[in-house]
C-alpha positions as CSV (number, residue, x, y, z in Angstrom):
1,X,113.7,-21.7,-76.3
2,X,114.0,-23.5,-79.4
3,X,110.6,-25.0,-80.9
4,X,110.0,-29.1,-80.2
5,X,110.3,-30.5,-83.9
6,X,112.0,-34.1,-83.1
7,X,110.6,-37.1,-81.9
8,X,113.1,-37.7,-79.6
9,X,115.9,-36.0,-77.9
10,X,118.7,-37.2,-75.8
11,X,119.9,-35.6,-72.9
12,X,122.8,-33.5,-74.3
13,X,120.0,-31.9,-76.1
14,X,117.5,-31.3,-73.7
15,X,120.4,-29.8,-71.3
16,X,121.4,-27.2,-74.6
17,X,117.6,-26.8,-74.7
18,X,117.0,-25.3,-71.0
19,X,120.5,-24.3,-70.5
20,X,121.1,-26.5,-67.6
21,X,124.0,-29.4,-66.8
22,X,123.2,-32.6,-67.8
23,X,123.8,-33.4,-64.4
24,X,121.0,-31.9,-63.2
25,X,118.6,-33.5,-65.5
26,X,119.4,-37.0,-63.9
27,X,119.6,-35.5,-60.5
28,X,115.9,-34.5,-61.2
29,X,114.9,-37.7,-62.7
30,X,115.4,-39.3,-59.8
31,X,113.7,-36.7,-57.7
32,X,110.6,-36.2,-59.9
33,X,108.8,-39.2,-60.3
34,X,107.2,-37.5,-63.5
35,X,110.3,-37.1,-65.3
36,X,110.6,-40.9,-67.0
37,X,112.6,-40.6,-70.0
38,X,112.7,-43.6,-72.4
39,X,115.8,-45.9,-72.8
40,X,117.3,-46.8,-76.3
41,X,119.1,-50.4,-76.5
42,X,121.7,-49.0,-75.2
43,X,120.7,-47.3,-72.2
44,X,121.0,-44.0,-73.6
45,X,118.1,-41.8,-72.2
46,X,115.7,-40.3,-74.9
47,X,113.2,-37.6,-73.7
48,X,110.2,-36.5,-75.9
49,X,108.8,-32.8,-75.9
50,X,106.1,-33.7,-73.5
51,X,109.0,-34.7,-71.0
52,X,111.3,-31.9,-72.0
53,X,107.4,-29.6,-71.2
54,X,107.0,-31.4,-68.2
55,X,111.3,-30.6,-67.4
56,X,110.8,-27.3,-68.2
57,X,108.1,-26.6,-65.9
58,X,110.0,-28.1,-62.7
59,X,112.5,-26.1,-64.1
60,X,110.1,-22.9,-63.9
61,X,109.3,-24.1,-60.5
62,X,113.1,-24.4,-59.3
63,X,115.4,-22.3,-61.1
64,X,112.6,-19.3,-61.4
65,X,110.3,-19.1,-58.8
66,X,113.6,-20.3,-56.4
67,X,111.0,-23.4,-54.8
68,X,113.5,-26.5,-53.1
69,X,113.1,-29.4,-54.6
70,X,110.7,-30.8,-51.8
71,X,108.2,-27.7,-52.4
72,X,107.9,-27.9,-56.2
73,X,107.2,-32.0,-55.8
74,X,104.5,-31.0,-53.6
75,X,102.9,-28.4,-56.2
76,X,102.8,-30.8,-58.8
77,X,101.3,-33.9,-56.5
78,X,98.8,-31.2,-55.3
79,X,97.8,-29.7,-58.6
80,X,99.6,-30.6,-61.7
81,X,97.5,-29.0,-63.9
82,X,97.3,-25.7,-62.4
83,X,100.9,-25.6,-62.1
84,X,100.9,-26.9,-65.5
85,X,98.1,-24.0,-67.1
86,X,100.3,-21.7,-64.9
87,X,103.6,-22.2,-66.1
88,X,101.7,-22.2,-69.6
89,X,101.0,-18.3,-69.5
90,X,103.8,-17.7,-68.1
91,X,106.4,-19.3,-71.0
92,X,103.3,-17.3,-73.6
93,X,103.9,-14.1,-71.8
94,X,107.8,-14.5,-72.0
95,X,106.9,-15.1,-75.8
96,X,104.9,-11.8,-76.0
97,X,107.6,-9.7,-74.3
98,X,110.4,-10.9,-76.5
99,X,108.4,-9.6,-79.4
100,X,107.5,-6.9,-78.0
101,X,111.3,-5.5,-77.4
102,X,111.8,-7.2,-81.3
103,X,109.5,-4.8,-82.3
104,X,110.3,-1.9,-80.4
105,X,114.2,-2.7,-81.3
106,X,112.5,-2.6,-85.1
107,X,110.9,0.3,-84.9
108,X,113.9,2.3,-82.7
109,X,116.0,1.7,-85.6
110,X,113.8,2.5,-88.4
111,X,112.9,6.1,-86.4
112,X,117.1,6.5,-86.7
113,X,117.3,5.9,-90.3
114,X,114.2,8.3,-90.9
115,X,116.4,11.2,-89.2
């Protein structure tokens, strides 16, 4: 996932972002009480990273760890910030592998252009 540099971001971008319809971003907006993008003057919603954080850990919650809707509402009304520290090493461990096979990629192609 792509690194959080704007101030805001509308929701095109933030369904590019995660990969997921735009469709489904206002579908969970109005199932997820915690998901309360901002509105420009002309109604156009504009999310900020800490919304897209807070998307991408329902998102964690849904799409990866296959909770209904119902159940991962309940996780985060129960304990936010567990779910929230949780999902936390989870996205850093996902960060760790993809190096990893970066550098194992690296370093299977530099042992073929030693032979």
């Amino acid at each position: 996932m792509e690194e959080l540099t704007k101030r805001f971001y509308r929701i095109g971008d933030v369904a590019e972002i995660l990969g997921i319809p735009a469709s489904t971003l206002r579908y969970w907006e109005k199932e997820f009480t915690i998901i309360k993008p901002t509105r420009s003057a002309k109604n156009i919603r504009l999310y900020t990273p800490k919304d897209i954080e807070t998307i991408k850990m329902i998102y964690y919650l849904v799409k990866e760890k296959g909770l209904k809707l119902d159940a991962a509402q309940a996780m985060i009304r129960r304990n936010r910030e567990g779910v929230s520290k949780r999902f936390e090493v989870v996205e850093r461990l996902k960060r760790v592998r993809d190096q990893l096979k970066a550098f194992n990629k690296a370093l299977l192609e530099a042992s073929k252009a030693g032979h």
